[in-house]
Structures are given as structure tokens and as C-alpha cells.
N, C-alpha and C positions, 0 to 999 in steps of 0.2 A: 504494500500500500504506500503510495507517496504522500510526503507531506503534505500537497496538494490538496489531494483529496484525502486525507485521513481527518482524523478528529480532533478537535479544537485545540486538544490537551498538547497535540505533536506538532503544531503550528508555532512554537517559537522563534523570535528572531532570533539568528546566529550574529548577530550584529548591527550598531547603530544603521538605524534606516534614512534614506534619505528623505527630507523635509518636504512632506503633503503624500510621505506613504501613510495608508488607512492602516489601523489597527484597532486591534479593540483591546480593552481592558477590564478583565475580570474582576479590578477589584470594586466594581462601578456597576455592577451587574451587566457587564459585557459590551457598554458603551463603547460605539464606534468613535473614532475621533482622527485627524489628519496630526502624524508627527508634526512639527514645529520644530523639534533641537533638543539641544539637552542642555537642562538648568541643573547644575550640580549634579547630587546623584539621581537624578528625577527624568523623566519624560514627556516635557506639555505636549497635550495635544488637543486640539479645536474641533468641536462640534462639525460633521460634514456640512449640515445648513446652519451655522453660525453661531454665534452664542460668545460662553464665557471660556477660555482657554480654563483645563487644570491641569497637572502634576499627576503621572502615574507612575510607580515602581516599574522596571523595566522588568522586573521576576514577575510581574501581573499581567504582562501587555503579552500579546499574540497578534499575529498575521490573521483577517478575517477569513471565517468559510465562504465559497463562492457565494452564497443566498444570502450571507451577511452584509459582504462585498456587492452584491446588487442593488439588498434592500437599501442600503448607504448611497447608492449613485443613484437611486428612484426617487427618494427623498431629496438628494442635495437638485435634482434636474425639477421637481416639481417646485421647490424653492424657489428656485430663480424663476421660472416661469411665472412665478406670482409675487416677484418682484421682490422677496421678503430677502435674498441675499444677491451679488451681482456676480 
């Protein structure tokens, strides 16, 4: 089974991702959010349709499942289409 397609728990990143990769964070109840960078030992990252940046433990964050990875790009295209992000 690949990381790909296996189960959420195998989804870790092997390394700093680059800034406006998705990830999610378990310890948030699996909120999706766009890297941003790293603030000390933490990991901001932004809401896909906008909001308040927060700090995630990088032992919390994962690569999202493809339907997570969707559901995230349904919502950020339905955003903007009604103007709520650009």
C-alpha cells in the first residue's frame, strides 16, 4: 500500500513542506490548513478559505487523504466564487 493511498496515520511528512502545501492537523480534529513556514518549533498554517492562521506541532500535522485534499479545494473554489476570499 502507498503512502498515497494508505491511511491517514502513514501520511506523515518526511520533511519541512513547502509554503501553501495542505495539511491537516490532528490535533485540531483534522483541520485542513495551507503550510505558511515555521515559527520556532511550531507549524502555522491558514485556513484553505481564510481565517485566523494557528501553530501546529509538526508530530500532529499529516499530508491530507485524497477526499480531504478535495473536500479543501471545493470549499477554498466555492469561497472565492462568492467573493468571501480572492
Amino acid at each position: 500500500m502507498s503512502a498515497e493511498n494508505g491511511p491517514p496515520s502513514e501520511q506523515k511528512p518526511s520533511q519541512v513542506p513547502a509554503p501553501g502545501t495542505m495539511l491537516v492537523d490532528t490535533s485540531r480534529r483534522d483541520r485542513v490548513g495551507e503550510f505558511r513556514g515555521v515559527a520556532g518549533p511550531y507549524w502555522p498554517l491558514r485556513p484553505v478559505c481564510g481565517g485566523t492562521e494557528w501553530e501546529a506541532e509538526p508530530v500532529n500535522v499529516r499530508e491530507p487523504s485524497p477526499i480531504e485534499r478535495l473536500r479543501a479545494e471545493i470549499s477554498r473554489r466555492n469561497a472565492r466564487s462568492e467573493g468571501r476570499i480572492l
